[in-house]
Short mmCIF file of the C-alpha atoms (twelve columns), coordinates in Angstrom:
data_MODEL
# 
_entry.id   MODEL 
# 
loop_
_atom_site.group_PDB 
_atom_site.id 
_atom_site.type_symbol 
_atom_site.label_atom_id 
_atom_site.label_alt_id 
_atom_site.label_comp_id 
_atom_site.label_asym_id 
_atom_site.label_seq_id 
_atom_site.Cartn_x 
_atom_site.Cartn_y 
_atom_site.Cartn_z 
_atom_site.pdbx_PDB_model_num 
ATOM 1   C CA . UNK A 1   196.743 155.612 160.148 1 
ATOM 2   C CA . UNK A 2   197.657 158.440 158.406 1 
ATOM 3   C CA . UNK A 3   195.750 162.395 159.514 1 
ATOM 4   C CA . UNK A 4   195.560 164.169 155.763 1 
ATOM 5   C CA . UNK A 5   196.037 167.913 155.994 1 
ATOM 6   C CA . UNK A 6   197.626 168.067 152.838 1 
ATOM 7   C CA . UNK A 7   198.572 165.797 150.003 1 
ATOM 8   C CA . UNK A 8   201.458 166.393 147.654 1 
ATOM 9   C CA . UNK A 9   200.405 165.344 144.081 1 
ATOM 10  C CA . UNK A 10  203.165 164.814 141.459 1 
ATOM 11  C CA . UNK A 11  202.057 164.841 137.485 1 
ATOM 12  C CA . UNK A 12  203.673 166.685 134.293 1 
ATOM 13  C CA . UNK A 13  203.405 170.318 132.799 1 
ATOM 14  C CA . UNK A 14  202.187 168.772 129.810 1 
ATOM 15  C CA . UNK A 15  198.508 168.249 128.833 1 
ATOM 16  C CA . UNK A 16  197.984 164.533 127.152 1 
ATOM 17  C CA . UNK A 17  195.674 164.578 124.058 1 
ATOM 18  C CA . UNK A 18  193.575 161.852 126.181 1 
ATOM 19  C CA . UNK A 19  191.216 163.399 127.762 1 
ATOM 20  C CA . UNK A 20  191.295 160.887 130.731 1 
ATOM 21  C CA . UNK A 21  194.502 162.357 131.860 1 
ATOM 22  C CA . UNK A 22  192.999 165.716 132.309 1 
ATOM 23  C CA . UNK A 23  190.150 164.388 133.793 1 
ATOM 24  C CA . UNK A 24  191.615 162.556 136.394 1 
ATOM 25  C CA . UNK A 25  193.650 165.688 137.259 1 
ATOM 26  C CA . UNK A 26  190.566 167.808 137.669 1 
ATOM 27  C CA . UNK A 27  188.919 164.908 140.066 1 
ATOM 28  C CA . UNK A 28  191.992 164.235 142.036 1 
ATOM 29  C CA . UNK A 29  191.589 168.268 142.401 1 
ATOM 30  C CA . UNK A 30  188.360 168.682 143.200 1 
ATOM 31  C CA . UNK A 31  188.285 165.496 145.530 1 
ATOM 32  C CA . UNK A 32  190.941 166.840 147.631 1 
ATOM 33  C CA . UNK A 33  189.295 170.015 148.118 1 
ATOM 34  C CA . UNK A 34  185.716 168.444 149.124 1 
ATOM 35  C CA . UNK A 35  187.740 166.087 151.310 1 
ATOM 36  C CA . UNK A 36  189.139 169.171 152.626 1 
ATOM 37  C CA . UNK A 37  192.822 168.472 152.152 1 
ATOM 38  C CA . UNK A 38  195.092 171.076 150.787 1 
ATOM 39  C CA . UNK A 39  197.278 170.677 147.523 1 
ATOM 40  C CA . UNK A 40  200.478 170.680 147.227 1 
ATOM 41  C CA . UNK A 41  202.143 170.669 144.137 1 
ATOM 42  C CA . UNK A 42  204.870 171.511 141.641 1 
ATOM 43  C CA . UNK A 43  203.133 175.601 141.211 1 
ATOM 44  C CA . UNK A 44  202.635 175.560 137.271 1 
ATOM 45  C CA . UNK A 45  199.925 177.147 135.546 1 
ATOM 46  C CA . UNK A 46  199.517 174.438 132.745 1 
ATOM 47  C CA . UNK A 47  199.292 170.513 131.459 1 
ATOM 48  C CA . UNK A 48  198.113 168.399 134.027 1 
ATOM 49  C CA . UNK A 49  199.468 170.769 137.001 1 
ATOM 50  C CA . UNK A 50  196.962 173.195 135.620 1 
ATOM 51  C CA . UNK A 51  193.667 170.955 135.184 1 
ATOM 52  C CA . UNK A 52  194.460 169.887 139.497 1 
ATOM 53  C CA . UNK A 53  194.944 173.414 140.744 1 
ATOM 54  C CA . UNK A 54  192.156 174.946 138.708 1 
ATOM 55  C CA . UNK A 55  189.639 171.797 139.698 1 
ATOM 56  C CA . UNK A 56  190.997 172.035 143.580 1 
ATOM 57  C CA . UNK A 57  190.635 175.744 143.515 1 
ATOM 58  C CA . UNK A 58  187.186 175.949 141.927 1 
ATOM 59  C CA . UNK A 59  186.005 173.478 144.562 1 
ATOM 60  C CA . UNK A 60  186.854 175.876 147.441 1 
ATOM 61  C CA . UNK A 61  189.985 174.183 148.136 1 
ATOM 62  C CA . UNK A 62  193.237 175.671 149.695 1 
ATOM 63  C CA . UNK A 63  196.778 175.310 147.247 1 
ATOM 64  C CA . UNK A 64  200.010 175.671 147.375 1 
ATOM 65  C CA . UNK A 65  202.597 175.864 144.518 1 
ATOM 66  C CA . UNK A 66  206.050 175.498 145.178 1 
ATOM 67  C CA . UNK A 67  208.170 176.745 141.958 1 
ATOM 68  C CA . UNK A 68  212.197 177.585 141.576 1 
ATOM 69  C CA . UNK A 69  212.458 181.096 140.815 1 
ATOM 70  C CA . UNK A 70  213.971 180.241 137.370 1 
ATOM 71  C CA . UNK A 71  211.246 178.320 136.292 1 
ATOM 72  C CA . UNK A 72  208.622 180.301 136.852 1 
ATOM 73  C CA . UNK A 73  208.037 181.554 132.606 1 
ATOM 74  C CA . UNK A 74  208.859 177.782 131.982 1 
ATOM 75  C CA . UNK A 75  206.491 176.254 133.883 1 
ATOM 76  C CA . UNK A 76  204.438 179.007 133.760 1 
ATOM 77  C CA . UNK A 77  203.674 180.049 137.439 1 
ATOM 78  C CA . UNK A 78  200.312 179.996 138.409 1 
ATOM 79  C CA . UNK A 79  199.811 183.216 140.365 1 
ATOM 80  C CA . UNK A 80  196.285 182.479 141.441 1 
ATOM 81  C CA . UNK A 81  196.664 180.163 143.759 1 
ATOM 82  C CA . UNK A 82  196.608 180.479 147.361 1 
ATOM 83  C CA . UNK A 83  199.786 180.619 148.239 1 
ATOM 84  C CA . UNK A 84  203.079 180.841 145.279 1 
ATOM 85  C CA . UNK A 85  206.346 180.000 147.313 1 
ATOM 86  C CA . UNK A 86  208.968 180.542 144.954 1 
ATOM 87  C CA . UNK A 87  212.497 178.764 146.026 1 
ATOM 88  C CA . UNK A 88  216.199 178.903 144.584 1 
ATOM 89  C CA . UNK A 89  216.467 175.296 143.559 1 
ATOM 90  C CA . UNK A 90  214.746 172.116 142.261 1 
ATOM 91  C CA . UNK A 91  216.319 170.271 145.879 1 
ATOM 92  C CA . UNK A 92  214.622 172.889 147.484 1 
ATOM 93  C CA . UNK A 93  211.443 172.531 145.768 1 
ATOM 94  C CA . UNK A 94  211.023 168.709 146.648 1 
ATOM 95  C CA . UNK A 95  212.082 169.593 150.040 1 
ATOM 96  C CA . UNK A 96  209.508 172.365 150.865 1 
ATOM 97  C CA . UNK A 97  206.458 170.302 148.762 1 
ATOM 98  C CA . UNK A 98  208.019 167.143 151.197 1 
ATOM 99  C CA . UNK A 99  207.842 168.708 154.352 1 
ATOM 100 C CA . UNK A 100 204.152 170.482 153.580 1 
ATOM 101 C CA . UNK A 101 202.505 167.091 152.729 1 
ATOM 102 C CA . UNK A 102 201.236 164.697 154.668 1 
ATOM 103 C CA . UNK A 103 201.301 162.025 151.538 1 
ATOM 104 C CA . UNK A 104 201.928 161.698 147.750 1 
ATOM 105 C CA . UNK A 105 199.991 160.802 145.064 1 
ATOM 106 C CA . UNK A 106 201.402 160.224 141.475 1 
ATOM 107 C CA . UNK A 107 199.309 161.157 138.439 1 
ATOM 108 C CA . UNK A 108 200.935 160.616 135.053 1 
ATOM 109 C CA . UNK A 109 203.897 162.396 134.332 1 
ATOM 110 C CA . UNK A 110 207.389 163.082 132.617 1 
ATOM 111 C CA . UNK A 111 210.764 162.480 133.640 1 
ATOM 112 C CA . UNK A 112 209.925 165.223 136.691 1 
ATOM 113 C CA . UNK A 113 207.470 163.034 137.967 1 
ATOM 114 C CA . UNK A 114 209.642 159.791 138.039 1 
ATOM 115 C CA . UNK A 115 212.389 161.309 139.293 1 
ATOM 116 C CA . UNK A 116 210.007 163.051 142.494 1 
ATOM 117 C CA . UNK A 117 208.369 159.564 143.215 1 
ATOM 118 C CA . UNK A 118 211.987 158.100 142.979 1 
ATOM 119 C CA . UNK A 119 213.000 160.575 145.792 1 
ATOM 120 C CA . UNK A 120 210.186 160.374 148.041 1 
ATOM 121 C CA . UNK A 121 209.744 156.588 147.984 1 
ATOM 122 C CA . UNK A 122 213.893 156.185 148.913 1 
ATOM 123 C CA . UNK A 123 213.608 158.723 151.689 1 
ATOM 124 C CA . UNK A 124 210.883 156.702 152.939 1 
ATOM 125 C CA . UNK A 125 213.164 153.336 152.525 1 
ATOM 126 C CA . UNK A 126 215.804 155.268 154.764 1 
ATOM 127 C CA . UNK A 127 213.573 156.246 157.106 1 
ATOM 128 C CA . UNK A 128 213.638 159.925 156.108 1 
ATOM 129 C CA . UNK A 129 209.778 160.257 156.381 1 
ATOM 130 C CA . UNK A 130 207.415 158.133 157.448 1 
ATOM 131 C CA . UNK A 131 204.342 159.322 154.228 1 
ATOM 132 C CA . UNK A 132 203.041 157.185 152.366 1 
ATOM 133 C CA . UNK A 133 202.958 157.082 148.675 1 
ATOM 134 C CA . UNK A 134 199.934 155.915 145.935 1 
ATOM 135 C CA . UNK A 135 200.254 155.795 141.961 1 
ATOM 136 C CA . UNK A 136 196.764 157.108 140.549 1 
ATOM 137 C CA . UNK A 137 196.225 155.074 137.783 1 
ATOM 138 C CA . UNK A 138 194.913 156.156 134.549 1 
ATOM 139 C CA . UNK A 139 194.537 153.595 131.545 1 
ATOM 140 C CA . UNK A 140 197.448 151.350 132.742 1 
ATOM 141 C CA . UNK A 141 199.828 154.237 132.752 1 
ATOM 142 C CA . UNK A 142 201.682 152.855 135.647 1 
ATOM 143 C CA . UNK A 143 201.997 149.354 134.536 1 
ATOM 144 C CA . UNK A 144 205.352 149.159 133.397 1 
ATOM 145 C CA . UNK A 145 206.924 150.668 136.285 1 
ATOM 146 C CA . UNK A 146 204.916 148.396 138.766 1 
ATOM 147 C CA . UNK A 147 206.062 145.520 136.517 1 
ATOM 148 C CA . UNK A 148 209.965 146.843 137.204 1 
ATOM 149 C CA . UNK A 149 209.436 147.321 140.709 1 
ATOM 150 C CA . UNK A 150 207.909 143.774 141.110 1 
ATOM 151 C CA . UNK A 151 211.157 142.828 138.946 1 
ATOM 152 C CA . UNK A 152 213.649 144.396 141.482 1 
ATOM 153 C CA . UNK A 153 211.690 142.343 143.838 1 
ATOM 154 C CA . UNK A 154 212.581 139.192 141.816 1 
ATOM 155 C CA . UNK A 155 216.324 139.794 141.234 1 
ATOM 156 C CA . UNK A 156 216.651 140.736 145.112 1 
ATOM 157 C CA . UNK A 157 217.591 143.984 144.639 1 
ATOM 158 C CA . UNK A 158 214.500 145.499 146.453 1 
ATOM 159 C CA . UNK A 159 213.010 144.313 149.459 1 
ATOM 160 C CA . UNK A 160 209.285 143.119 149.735 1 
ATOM 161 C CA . UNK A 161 208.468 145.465 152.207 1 
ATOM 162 C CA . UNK A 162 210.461 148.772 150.140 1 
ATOM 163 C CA . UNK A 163 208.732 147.674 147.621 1 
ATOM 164 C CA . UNK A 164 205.292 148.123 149.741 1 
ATOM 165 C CA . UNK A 165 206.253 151.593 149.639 1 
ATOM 166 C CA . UNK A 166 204.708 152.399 146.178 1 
ATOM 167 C CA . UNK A 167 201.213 151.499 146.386 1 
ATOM 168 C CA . UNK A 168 198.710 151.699 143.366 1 
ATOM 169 C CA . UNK A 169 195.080 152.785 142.833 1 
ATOM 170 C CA . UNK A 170 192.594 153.084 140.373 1 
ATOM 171 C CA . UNK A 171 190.272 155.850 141.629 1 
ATOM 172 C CA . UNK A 172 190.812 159.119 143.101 1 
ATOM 173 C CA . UNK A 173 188.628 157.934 146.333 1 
ATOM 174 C CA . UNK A 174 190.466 154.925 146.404 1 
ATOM 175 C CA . UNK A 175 194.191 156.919 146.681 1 
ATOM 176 C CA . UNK A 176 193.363 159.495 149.122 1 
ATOM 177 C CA . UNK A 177 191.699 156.496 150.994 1 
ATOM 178 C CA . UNK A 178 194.935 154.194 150.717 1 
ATOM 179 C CA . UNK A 179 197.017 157.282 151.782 1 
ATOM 180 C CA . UNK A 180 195.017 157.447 155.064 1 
ATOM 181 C CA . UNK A 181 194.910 153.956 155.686 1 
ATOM 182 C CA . UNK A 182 198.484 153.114 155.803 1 
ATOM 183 C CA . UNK A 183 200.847 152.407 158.572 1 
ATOM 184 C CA . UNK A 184 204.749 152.593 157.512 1 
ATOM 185 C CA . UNK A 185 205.867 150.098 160.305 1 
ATOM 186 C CA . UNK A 186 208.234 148.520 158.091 1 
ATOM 187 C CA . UNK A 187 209.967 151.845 158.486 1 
ATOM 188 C CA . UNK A 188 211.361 150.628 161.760 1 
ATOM 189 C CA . UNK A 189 212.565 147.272 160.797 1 
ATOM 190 C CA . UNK A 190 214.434 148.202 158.144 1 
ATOM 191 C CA . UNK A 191 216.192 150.508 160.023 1 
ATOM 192 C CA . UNK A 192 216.514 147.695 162.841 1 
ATOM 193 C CA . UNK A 193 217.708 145.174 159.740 1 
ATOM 194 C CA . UNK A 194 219.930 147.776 158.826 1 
ATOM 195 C CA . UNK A 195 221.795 148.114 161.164 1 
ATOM 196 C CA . UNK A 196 222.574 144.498 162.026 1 
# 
């Protein structure tokens, strides 16, 4: 089982037309903040980053942005928030939102995003952390990278179990839920497999 004092949630600086997107950025928001779990996340003031501060925020809930110093008019820091830590580097970044989280969920997102869930899920393979890691659906968004991970599976180039690592949901209730719920035992025997 997994204690949830704060989730990290990945998701772009861009705002969809579809209004589902923003939606389901504003309930993963608000969620975590009646749940009583603090937000972590990328520190930007709009798209998608935006709608989940502003939701988790309105609902009484504590946040924390994390934003490289030359970012901040890019992104456009959002200096509201209760707490802005502004770092050198985009390694440093995914580091600091890493070690404040006690799991990740995935909302739709750019190249950013993909790149963050490719991180966190391989330091997870190696042992690196032991947090689990949910994709928060929203109108099959996530489909074609489940079907490539299932297709890594099938060529043998990713384990069953690694690939257990990226789990999927179609609510907001259902994420946080699947984030508390799991045990990463297969952390340990890969390790042990490893190192035969």
């Amino acid at each position: 089982m997994t204690v949830l004092h704060a989730v990290c949630v990945f998701c772009g600086s861009s705002t969809p037309p579809d209004d589902r997107y923003r939606d389901a950025a504003r309930h993963l928001g608000a969620t975590l903040a009646t749940r009583g779990i603090d937000l972590v996340y990328g520190g930007g003031r709009v798209g998608l980053m935006g709608e989940l501060a502003n939701a988790a925020l309105g609902a009484g809930g504590r946040v924390t942005g994390v934003i490289p110093t030359g970012l901040f008019s890019r992104e456009v820091g959002h200096t509201g928030l209760t707490e802005l830590r502004e770092v050198g580097t985009m390694h440093e970044r995914k580091q600091l939102m890493y070690d404040l989280a006690d799991g990740f969920i995935a909302l739709p997102g750019g190249l950013g995003t993909l790149e963050e869930l490719a991180e966190v899920s391989t330091w997870s393979q190696l042992g690196i952390h032991r947090k689990p890691l949910v994709l928060l659906d929203v109108d099959g968004f996530w489909d074609p990278l489940v079907l490539q991970l299932d297709r890594m599976v099938d060529v043998g180039v990713l384990k069953p179990a690694n690939r257990g690592l990226v789990q999927r949901a179609s609510s907001t209730d259902e994420a946080i839920d699947a984030l508390a719920s799991t045990e990463l035992t297969y952390v340990e025997k890969w390790i042990t497999d490893a190192e035969r």
